[in-house]
Jmol script that loads the backbone (N, CA, C; Angstrom):
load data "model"
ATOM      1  N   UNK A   1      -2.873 102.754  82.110  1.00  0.00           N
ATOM      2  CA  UNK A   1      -4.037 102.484  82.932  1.00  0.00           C
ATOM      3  C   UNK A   1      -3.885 101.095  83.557  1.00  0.00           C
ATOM      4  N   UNK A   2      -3.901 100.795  84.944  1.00  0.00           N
ATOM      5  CA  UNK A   2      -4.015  99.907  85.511  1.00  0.00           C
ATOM      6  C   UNK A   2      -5.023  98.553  85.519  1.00  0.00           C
ATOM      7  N   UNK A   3      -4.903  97.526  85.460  1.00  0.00           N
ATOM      8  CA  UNK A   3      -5.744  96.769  84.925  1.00  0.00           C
ATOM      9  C   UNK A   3      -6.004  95.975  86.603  1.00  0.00           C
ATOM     10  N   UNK A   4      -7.926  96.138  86.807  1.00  0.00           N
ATOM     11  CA  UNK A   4      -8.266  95.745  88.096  1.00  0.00           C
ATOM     12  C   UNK A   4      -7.701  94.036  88.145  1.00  0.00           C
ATOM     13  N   UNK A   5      -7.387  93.691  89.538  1.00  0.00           N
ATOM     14  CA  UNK A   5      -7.067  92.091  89.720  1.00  0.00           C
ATOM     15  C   UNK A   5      -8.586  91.589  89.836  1.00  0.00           C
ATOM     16  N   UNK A   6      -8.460  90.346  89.087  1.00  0.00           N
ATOM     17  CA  UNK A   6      -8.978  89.319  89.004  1.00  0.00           C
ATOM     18  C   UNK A   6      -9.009  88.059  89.587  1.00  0.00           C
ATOM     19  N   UNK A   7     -10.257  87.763  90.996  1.00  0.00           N
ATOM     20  CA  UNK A   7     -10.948  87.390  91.694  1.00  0.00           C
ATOM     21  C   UNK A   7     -11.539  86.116  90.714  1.00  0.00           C
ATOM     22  N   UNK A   8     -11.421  84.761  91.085  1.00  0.00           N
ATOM     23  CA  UNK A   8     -12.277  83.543  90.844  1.00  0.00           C
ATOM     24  C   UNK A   8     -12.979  83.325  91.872  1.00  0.00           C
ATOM     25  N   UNK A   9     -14.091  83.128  92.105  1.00  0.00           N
ATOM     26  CA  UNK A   9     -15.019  82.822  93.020  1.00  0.00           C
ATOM     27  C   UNK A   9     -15.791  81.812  92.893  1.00  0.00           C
ATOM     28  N   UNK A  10     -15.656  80.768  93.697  1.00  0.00           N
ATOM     29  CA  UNK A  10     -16.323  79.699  93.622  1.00  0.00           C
ATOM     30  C   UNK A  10     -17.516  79.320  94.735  1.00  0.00           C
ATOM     31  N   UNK A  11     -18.546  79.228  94.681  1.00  0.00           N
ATOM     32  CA  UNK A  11     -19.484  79.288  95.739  1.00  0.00           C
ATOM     33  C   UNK A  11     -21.075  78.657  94.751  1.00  0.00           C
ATOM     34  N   UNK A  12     -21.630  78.007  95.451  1.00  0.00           N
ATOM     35  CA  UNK A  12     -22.606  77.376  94.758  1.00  0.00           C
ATOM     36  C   UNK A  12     -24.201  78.010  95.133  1.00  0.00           C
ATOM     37  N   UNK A  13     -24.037  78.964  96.429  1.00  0.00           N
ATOM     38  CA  UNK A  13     -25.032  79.686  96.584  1.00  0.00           C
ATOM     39  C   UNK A  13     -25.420  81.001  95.620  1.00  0.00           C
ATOM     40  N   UNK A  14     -26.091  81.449  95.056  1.00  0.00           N
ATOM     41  CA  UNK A  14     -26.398  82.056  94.163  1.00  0.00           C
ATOM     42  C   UNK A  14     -26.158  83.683  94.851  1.00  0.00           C
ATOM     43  N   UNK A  15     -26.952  83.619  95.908  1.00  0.00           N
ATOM     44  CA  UNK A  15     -27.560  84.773  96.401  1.00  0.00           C
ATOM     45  C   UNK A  15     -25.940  85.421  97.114  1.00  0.00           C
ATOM     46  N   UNK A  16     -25.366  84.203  97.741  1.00  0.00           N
ATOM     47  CA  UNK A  16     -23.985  84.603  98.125  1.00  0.00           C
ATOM     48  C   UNK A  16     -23.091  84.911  97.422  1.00  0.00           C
ATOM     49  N   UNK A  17     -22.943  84.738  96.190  1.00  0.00           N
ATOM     50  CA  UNK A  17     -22.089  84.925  95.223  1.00  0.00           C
ATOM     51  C   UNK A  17     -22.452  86.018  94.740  1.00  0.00           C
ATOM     52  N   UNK A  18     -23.760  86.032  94.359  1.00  0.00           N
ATOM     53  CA  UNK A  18     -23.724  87.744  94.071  1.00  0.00           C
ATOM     54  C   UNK A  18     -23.744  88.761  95.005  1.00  0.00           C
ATOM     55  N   UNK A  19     -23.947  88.393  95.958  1.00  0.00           N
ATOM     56  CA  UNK A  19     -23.159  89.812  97.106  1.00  0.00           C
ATOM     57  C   UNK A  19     -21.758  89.822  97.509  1.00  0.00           C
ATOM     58  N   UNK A  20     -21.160  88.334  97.270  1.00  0.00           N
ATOM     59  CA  UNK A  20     -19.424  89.155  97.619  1.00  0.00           C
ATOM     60  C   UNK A  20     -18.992  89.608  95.952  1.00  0.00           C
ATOM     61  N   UNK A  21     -19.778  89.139  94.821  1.00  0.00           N
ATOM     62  CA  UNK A  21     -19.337  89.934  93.522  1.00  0.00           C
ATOM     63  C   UNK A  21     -19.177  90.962  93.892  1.00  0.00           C
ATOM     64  N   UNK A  22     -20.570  91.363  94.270  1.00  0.00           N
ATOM     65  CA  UNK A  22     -20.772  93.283  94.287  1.00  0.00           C
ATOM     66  C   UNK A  22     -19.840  93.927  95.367  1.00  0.00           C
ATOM     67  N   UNK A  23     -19.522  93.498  96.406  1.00  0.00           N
ATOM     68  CA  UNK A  23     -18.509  93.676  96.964  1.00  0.00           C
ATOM     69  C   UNK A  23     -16.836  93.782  96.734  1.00  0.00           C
ATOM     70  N   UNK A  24     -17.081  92.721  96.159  1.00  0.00           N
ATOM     71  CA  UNK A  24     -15.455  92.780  95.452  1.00  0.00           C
ATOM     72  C   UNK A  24     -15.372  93.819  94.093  1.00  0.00           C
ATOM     73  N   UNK A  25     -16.368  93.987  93.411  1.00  0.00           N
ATOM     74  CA  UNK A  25     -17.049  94.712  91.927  1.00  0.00           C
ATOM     75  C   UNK A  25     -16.256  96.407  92.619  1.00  0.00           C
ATOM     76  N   UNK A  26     -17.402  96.516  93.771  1.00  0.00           N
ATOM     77  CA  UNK A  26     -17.483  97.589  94.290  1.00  0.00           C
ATOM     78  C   UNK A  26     -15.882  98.223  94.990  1.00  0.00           C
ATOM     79  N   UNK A  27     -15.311  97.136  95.296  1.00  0.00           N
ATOM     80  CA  UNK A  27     -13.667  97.247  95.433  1.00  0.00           C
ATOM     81  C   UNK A  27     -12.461  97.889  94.508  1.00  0.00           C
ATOM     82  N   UNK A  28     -13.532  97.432  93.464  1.00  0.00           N
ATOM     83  CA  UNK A  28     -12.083  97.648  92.464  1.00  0.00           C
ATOM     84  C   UNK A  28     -11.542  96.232  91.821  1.00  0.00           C
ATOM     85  N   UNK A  29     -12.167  95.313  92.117  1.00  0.00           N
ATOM     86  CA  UNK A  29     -11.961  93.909  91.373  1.00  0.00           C
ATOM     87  C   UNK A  29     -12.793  93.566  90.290  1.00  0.00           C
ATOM     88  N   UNK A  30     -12.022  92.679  89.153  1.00  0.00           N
ATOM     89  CA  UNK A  30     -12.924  91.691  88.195  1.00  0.00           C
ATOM     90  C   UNK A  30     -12.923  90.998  89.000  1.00  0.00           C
ATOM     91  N   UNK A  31     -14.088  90.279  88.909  1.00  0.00           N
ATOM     92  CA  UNK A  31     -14.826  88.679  89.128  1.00  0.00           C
ATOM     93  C   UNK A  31     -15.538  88.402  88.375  1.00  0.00           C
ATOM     94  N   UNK A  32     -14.913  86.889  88.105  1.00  0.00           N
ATOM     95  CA  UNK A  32     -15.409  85.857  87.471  1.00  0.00           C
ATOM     96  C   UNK A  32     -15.791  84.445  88.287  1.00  0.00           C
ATOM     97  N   UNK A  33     -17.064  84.209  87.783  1.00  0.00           N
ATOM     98  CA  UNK A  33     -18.082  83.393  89.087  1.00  0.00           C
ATOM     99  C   UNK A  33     -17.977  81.747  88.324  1.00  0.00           C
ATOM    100  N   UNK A  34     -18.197  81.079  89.489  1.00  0.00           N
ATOM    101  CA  UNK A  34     -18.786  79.532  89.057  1.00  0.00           C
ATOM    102  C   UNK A  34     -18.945  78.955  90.212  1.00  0.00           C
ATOM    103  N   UNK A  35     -20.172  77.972  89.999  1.00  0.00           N
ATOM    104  CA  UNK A  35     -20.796  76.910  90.843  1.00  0.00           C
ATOM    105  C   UNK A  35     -20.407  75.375  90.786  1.00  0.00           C
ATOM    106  N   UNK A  36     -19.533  75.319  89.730  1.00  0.00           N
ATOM    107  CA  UNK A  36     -19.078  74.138  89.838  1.00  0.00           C
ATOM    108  C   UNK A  36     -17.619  74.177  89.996  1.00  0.00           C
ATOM    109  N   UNK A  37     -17.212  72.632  91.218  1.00  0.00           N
ATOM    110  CA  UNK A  37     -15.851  72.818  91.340  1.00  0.00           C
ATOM    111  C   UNK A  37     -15.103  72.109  89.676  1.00  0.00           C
ATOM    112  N   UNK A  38     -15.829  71.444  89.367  1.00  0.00           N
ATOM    113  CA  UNK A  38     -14.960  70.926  88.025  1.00  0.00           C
ATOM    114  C   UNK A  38     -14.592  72.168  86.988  1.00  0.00           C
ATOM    115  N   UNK A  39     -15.099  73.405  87.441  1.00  0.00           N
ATOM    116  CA  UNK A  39     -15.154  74.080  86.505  1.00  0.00           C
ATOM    117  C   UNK A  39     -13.953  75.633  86.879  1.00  0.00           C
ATOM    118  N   UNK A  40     -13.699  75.081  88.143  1.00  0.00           N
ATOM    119  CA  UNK A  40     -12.296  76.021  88.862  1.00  0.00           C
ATOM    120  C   UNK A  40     -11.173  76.324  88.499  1.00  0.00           C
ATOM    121  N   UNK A  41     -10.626  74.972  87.613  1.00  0.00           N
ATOM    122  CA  UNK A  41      -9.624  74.560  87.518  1.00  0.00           C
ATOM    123  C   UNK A  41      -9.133  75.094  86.068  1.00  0.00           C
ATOM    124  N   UNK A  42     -10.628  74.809  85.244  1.00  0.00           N
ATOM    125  CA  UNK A  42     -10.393  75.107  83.814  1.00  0.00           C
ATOM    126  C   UNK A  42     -10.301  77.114  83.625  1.00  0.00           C
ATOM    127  N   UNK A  43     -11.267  77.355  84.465  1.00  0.00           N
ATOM    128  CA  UNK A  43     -11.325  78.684  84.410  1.00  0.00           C
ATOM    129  C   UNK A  43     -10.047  79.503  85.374  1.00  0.00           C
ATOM    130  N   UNK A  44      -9.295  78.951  86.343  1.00  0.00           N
ATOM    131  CA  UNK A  44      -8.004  79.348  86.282  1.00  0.00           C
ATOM    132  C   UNK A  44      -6.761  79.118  85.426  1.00  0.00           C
ATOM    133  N   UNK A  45      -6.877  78.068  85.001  1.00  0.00           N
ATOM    134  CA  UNK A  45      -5.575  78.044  83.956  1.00  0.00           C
ATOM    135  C   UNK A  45      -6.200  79.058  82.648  1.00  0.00           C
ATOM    136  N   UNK A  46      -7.362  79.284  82.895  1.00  0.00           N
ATOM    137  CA  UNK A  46      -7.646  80.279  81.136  1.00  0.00           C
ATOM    138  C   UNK A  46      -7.179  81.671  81.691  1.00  0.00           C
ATOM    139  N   UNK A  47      -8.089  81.843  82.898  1.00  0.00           N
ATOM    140  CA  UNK A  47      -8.339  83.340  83.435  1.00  0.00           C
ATOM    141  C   UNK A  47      -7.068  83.779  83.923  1.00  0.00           C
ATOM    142  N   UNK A  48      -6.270  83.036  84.704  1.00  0.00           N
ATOM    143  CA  UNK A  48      -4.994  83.298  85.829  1.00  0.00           C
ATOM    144  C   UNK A  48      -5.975  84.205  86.336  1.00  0.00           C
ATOM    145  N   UNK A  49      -6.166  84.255  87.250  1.00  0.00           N
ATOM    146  CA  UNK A  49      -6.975  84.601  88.063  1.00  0.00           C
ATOM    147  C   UNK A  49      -5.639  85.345  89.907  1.00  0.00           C
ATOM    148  N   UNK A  50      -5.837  86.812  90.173  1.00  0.00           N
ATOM    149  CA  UNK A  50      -5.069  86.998  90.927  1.00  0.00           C
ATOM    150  C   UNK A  50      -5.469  86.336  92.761  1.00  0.00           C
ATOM    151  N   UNK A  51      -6.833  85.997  92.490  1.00  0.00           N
ATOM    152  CA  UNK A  51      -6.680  85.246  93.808  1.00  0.00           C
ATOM    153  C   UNK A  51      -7.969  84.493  93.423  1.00  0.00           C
ATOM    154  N   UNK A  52      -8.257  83.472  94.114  1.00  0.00           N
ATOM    155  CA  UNK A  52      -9.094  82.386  94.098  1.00  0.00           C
ATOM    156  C   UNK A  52     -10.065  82.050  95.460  1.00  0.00           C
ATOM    157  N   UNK A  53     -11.302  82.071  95.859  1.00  0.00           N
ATOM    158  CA  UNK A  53     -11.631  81.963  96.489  1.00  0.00           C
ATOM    159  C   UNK A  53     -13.295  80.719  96.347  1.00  0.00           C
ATOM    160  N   UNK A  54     -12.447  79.615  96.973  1.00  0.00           N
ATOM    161  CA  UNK A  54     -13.568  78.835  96.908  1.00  0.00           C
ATOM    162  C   UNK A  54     -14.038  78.349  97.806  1.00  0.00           C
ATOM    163  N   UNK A  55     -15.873  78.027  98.354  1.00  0.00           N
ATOM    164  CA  UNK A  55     -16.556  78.065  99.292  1.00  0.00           C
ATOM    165  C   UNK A  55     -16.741  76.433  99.599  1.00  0.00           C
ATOM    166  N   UNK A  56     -16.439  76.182 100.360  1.00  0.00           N
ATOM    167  CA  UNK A  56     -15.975  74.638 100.981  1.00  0.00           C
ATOM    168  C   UNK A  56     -17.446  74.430 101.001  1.00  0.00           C
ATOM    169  N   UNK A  57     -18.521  74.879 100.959  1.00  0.00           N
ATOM    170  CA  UNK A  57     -19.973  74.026 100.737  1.00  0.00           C
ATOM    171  C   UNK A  57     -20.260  73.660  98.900  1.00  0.00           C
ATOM    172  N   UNK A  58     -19.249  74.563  98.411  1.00  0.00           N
ATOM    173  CA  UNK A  58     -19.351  74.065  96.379  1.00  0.00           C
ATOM    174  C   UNK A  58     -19.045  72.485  95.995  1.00  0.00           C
ATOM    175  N   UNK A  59     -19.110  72.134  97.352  1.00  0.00           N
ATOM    176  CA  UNK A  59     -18.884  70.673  97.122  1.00  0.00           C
ATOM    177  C   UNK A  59     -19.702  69.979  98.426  1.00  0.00           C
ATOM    178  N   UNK A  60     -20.688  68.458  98.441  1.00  0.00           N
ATOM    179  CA  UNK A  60     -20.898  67.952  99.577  1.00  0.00           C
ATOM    180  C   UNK A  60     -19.482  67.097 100.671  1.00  0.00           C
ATOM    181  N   UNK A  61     -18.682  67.092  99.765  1.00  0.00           N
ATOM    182  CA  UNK A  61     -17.898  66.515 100.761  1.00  0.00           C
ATOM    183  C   UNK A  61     -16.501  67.607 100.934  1.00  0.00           C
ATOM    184  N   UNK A  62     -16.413  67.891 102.082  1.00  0.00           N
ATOM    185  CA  UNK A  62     -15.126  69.191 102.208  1.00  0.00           C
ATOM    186  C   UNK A  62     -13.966  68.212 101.360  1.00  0.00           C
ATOM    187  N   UNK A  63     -13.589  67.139 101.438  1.00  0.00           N
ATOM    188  CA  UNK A  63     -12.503  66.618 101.001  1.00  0.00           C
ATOM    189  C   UNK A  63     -12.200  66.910  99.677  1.00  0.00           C
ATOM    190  N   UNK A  64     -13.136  67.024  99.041  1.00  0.00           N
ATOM    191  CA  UNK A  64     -13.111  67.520  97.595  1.00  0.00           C
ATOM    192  C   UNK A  64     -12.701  68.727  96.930  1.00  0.00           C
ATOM    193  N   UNK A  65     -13.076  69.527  97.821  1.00  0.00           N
ATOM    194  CA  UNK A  65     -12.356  70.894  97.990  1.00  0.00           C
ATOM    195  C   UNK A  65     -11.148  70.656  98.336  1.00  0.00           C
ATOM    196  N   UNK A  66     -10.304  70.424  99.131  1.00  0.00           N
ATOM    197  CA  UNK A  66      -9.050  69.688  99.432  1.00  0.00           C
ATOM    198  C   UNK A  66      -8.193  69.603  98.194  1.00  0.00           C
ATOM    199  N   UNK A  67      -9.000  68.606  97.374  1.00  0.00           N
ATOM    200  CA  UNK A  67      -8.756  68.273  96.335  1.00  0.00           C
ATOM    201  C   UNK A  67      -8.198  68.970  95.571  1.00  0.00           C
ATOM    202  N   UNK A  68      -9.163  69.888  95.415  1.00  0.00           N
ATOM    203  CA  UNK A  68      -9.350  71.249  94.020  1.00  0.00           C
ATOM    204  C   UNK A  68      -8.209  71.803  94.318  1.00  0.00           C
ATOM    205  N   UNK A  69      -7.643  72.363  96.130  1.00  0.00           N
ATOM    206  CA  UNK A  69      -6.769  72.823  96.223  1.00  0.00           C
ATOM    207  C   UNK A  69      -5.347  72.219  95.291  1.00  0.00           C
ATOM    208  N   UNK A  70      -5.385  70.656  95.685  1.00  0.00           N
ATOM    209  CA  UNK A  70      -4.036  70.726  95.783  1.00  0.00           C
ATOM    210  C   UNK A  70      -3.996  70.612  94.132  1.00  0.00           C
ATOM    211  N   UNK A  71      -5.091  70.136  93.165  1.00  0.00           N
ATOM    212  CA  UNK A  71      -4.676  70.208  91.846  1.00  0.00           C
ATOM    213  C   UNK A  71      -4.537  71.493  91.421  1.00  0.00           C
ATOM    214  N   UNK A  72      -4.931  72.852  92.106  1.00  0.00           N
ATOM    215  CA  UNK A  72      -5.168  73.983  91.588  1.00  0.00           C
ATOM    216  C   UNK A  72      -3.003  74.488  91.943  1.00  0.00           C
ATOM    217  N   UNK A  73      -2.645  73.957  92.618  1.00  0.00           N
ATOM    218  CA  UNK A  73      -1.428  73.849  93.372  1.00  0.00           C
ATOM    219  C   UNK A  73      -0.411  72.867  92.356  1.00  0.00           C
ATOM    220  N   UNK A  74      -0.444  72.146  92.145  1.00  0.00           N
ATOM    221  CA  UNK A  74       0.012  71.397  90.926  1.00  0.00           C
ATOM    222  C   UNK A  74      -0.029  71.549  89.689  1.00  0.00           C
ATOM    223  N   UNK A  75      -0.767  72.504  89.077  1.00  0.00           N
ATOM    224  CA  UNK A  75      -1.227  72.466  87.936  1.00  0.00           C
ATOM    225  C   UNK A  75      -0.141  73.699  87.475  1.00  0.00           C
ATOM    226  N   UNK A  76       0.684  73.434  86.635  1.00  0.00           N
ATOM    227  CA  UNK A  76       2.241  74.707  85.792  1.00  0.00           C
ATOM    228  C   UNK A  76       1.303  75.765  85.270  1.00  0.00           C
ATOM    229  N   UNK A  77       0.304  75.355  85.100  1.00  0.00           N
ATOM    230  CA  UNK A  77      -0.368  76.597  84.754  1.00  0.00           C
ATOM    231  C   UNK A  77      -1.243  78.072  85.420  1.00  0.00           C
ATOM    232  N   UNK A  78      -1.607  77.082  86.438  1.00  0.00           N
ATOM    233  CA  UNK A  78      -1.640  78.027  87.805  1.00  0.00           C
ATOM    234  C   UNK A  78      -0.857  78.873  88.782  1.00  0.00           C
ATOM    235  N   UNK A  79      -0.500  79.601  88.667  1.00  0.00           N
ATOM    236  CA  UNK A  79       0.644  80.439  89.477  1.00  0.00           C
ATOM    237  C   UNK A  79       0.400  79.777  90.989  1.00  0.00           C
ATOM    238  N   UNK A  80       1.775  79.058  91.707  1.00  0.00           N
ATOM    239  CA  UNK A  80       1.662  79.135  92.915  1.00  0.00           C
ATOM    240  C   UNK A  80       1.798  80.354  93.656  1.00  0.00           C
ATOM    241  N   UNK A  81       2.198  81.330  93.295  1.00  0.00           N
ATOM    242  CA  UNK A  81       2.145  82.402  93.947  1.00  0.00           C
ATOM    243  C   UNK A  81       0.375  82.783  94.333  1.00  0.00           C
ATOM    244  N   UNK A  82      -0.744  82.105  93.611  1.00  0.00           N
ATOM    245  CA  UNK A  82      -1.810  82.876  93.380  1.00  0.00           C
ATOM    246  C   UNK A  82      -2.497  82.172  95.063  1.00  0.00           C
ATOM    247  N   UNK A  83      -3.068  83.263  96.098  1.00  0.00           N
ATOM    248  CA  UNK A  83      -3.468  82.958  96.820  1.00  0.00           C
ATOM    249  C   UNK A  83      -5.217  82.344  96.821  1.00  0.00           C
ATOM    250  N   UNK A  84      -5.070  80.637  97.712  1.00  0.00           N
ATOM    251  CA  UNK A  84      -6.120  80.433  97.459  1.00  0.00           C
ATOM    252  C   UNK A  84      -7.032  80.405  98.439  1.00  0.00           C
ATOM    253  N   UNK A  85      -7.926  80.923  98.764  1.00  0.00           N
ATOM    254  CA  UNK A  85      -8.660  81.070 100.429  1.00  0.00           C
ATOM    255  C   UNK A  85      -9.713  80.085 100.237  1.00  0.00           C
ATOM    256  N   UNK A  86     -10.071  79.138 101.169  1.00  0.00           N
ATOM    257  CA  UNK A  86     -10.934  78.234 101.645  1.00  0.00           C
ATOM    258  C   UNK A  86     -12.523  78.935 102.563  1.00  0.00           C
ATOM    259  N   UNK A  87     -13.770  79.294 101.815  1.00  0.00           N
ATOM    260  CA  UNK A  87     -14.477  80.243 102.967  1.00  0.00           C
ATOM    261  C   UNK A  87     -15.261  78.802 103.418  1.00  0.00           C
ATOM    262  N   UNK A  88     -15.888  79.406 104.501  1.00  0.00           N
ATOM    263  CA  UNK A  88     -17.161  78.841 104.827  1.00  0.00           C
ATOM    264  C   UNK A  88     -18.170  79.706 105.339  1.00  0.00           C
ATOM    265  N   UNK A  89     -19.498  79.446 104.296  1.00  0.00           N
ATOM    266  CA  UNK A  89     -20.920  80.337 104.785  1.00  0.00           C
ATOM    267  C   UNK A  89     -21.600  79.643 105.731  1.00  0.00           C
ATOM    268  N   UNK A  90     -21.245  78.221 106.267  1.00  0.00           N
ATOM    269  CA  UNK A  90     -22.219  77.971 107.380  1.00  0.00           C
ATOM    270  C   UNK A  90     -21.365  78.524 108.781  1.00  0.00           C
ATOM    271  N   UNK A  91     -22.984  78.700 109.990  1.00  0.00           N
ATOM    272  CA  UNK A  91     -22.514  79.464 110.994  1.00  0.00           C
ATOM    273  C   UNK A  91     -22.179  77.946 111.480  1.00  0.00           C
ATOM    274  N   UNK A  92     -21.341  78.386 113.009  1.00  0.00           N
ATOM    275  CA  UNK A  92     -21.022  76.988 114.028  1.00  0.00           C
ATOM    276  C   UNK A  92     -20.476  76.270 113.504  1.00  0.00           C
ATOM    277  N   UNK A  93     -19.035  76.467 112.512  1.00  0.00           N
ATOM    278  CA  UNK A  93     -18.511  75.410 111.949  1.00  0.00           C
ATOM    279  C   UNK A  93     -17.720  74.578 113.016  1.00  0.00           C
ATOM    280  N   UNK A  94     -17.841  73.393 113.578  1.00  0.00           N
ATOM    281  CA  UNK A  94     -17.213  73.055 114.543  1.00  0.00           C
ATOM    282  C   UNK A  94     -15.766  72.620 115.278  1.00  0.00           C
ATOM    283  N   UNK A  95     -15.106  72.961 115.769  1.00  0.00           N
ATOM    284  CA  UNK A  95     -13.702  73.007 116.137  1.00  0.00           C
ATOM    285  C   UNK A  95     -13.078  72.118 115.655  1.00  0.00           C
ATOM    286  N   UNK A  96     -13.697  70.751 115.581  1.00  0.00           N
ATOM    287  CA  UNK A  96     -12.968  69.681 114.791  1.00  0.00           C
ATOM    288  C   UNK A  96     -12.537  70.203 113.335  1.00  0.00           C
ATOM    289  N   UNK A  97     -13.249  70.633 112.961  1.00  0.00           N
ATOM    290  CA  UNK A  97     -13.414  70.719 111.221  1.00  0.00           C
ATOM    291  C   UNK A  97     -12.573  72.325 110.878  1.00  0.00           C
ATOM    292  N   UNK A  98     -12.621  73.055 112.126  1.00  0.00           N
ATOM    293  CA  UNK A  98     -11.646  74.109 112.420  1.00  0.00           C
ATOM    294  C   UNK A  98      -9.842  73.589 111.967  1.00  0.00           C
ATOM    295  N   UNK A  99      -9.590  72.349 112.879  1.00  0.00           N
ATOM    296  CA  UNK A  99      -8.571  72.330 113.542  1.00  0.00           C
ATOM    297  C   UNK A  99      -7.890  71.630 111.988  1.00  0.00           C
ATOM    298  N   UNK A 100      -9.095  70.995 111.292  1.00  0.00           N
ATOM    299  CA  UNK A 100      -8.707  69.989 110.316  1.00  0.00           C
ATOM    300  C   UNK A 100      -8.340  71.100 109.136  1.00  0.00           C
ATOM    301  N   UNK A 101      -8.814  72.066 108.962  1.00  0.00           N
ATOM    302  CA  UNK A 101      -8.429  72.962 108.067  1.00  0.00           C
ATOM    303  C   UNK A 101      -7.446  73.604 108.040  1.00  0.00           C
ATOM    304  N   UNK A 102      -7.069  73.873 109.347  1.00  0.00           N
ATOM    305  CA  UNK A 102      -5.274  74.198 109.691  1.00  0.00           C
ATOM    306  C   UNK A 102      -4.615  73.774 109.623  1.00  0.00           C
ATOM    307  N   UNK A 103      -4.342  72.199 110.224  1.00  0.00           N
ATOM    308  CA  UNK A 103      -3.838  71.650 109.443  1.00  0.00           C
ATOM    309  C   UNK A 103      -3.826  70.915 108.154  1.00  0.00           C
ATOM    310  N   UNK A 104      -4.713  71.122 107.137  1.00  0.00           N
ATOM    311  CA  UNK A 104      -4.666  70.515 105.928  1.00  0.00           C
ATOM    312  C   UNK A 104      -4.059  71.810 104.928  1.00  0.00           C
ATOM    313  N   UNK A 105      -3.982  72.970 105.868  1.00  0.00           N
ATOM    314  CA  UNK A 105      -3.617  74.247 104.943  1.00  0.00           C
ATOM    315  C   UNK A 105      -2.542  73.994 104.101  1.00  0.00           C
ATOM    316  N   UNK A 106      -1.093  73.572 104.489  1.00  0.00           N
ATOM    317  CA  UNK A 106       0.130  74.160 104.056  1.00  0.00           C
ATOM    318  C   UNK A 106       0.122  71.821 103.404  1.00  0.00           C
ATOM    319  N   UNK A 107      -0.329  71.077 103.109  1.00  0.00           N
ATOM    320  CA  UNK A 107      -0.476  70.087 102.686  1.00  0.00           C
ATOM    321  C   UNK A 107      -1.438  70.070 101.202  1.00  0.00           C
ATOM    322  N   UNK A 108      -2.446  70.981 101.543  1.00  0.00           N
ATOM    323  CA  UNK A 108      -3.386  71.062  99.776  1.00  0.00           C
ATOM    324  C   UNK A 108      -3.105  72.140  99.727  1.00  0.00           C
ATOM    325  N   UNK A 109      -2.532  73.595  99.603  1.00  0.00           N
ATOM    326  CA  UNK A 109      -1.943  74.663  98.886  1.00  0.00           C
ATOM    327  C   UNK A 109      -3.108  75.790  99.086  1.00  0.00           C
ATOM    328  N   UNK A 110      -3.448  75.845 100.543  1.00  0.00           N
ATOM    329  CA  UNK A 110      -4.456  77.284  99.969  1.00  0.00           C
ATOM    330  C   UNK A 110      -3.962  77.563 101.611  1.00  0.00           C
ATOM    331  N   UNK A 111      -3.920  79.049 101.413  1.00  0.00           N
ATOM    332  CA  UNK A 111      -3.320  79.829 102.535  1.00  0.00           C
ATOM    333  C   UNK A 111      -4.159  80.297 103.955  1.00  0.00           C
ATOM    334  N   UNK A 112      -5.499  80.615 103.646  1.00  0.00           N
ATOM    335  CA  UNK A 112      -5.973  80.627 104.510  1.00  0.00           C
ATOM    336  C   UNK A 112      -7.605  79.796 104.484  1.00  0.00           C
ATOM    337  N   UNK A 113      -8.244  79.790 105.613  1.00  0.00           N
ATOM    338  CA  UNK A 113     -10.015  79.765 105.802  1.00  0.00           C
ATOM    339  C   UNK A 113     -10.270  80.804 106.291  1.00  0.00           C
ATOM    340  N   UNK A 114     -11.117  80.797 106.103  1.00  0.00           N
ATOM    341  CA  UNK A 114     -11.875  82.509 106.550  1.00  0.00           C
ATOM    342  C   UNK A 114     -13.513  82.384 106.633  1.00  0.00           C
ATOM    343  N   UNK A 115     -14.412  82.854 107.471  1.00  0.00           N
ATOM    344  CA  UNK A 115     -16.180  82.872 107.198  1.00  0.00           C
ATOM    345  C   UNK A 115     -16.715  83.977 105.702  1.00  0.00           C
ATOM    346  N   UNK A 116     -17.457  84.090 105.030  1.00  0.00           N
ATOM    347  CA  UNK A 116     -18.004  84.796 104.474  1.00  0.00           C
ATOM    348  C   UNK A 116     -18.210  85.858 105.403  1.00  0.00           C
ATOM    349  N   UNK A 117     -17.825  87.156 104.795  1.00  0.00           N
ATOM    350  CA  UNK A 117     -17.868  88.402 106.018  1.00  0.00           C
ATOM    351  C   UNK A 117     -19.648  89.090 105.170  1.00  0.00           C
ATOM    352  N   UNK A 118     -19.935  87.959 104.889  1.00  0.00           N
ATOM    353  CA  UNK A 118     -21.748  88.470 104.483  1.00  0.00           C
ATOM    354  C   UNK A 118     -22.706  87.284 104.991  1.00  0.00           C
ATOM    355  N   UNK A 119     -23.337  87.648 105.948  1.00  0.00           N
ATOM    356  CA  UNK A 119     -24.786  87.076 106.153  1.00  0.00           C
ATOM    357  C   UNK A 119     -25.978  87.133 105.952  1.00  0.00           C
ATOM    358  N   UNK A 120     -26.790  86.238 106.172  1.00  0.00           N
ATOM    359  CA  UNK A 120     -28.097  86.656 105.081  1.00  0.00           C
ATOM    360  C   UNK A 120     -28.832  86.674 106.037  1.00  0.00           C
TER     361      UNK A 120
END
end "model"
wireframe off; spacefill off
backbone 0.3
color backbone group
């Protein structure tokens, strides 16, 4: 029997987190949730977690997220293979902050940004 992949989700909105759970739930994925970024890091090196997805507002300053990336990227215990996606739930994120995420991609270790494909 196949064992579903396992989704870390990091997002500090409540209401958002439990609709891409149920979404991902509803997929065919485990997920395992948290609101804090200090708490990403510990729960991937326990969980190995097959992909990681954390919401660049789980922190007030995007740089911090940055951060998380590149220790989540450094850390022997974290599979670099494990893809890490950067979302953002606010609308009108602005081109600057676009352009800065592309290039900060392949420098802090997470592969893509992407919007939350759920609105409220």
């Amino acid at each position: 029997m196949a064992v579903e992949p396992l989704v870390l989700l990091a997002n500090a909105d409540k209401w958002l987190t439990e609709s891409i759970e149920s979404v991902l739930t509803q997929g065919g994925y485990r997920v395992i949730t948290t609101n804090k970024r200090q708490q990403v890091l510990e729960l991937a090196r326990r969980q190995q977690p097959d992909a990681i997805l954390v919401d660049l507002g789980l922190d007030q300053r995007a740089s911090d997220n940055l951060t998380l990336c590149r220790a989540l990227r450094a850390d022997g215990m974290v599979s670099r293979a494990t893809p890490i996606v950067l979302m953002n739930s606010s609308t009108g994120m602005p081109l600057s902050a676009c352009t800065f995420l592309k290039t900060s991609s392949a420098s802090c270790g997470f592969c893509c940004g992407a919007a939350w494909p759920i609105a409220r």
